[in-house]
N, C-alpha and C positions, 0 to 999 in steps of 0.2 A: 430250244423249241420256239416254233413262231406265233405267232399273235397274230389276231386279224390290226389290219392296219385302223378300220374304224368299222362300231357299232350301228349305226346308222347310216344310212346312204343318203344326202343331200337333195332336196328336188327342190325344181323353181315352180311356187305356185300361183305366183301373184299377177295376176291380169290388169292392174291400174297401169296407166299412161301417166307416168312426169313430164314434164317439162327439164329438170335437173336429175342428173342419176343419183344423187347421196338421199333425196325424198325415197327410195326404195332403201334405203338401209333396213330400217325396221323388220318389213318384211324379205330382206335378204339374212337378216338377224333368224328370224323365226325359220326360215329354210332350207337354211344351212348348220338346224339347230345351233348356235352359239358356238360354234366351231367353224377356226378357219378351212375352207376349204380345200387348201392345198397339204396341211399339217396334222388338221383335225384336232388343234388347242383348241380350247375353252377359251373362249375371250373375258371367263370373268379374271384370269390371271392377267390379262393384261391391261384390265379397267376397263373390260366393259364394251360396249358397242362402241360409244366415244372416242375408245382407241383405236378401234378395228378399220380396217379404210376397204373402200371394192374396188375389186380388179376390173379391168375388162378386159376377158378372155383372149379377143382379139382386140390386139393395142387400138383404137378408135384413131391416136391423132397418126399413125401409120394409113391412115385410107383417109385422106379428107373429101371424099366424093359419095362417100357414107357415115352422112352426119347418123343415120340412126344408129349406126354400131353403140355411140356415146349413152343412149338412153335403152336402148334395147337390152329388156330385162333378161335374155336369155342368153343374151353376153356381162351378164354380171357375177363375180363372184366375190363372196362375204370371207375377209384376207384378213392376215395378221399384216401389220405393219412391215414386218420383216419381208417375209414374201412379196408381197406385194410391190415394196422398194426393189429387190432385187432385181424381180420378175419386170420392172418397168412393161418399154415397148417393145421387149425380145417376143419372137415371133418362132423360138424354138419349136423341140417337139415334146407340145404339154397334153395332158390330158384333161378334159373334164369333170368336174369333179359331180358335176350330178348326171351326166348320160354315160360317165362310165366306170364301173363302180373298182374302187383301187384298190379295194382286200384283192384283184386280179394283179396289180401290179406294184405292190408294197406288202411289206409283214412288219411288223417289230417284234426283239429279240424280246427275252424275257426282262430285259430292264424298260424296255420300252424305245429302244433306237430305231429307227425307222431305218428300214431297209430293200431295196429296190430287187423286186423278183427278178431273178439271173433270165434274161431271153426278155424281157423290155426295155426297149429300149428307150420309149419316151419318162421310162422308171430312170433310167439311169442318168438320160437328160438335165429333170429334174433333178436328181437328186444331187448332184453336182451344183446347177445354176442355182439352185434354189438354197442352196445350202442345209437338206434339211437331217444332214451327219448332223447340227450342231448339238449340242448336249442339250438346249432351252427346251427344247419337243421332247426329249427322253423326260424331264425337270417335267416339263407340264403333264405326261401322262403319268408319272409314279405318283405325284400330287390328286390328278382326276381321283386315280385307284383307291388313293387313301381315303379320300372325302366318300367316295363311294362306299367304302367297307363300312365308314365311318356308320354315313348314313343308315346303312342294313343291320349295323350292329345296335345304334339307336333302338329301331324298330322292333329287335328280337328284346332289347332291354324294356320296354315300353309293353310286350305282349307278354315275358314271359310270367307265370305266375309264381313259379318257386323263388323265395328271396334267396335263398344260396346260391344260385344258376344264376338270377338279378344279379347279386354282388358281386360272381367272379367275369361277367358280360361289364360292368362297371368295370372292376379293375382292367380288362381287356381296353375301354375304350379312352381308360385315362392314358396307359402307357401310350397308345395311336395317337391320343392329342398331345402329349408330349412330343414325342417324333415330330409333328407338323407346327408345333410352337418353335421346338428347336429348330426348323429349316427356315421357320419364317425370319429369327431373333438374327442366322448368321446374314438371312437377305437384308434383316436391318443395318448390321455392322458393318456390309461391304459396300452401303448405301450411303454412309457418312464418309 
């Protein structure tokens, strides 16, 4: 079964003028809600804005006769390190990730692989250049999923009033934090 590739659609809404395009991070942060735009990770897995770098769409140092491409907010987008290395100044065939929305040319399976809709081609581009078969994107949305459930299970523990209904939503959300202790404890070991 497939999955929407992402819940949200990305839009640029920021009107300031830089002088340096990383001054818009911020608000390429907020716009791109804290996902990259090509992958649709959470950048708090990857430390945060601090990690996250912007693309620009059209490689800028490819045109030096348009210095604005460099600052021009509507050729920004809010990137994993990954991507964005890759992606360099290839002037392949990418898509937009806020004028064109990619639940059209991406799904993930039920583990959460990103996978490029059969009949696009700028999908398949991608999905090669970009490398985004790698297992880290499937890692980051099974993780999103969990913190999510996480979250809603919270909430129902926090609302509900029957303590036995309370205690077995408790037991529920110890076993999920275990799970996500254990994925963290083995990222610790393969970190040393």
């Amino acid at each position: 079964m497939a999955n929407k590739f992402r819940e949200s659609q990305p839009q640029r809404t920021c009107a300031k003028n830089y002088k340096g395009y990383r001054s818009f991070k911020p608000h390429l942060a907020s716009d791109f809600n804290y996902r990259c735009g090509y992958t649709d990770c959470s950048d708090f897995w990857f430390g945060g804005q601090d990690c996250f770098h912007i693309d620009h769409f059209i490689p800028w140092k490819n045109y030096p006769a348009q210095p604005n491409l460099k600052t021009d907010y509507s050729n920004l987008v809010y990137s994993c390190s990954y991507v964005n290395i890759l992606k360099s100044n290839d002037e392949g065939d990418y898509i937009d990730p806020c004028t064109v929305d990619y639940n059209l040319h991406f799904t993930r399976d039920n583990n959460g692989n990103i996978q490029p809709i059969p009949g696009s081609a700028p999908a398949k581009h991608m999905y090669k250049k970009l490398k985004l078969y790698m297992s880290r994107y499937q890692i980051i949305w099974m993780l999103d999923r969990l913190l999510t459930t996480m979250d809603k299970l919270k909430e129902l523990i926090d609302t509900t009033p029957d303590l036995e209904d309370k205690n077995d939503h408790l037991i529920i959300q110890g076993e999920l934090a275990n799970y996500l202790l254990g994925y963290i404890n083995s990222l610790k070991k393969k970190a040393v």
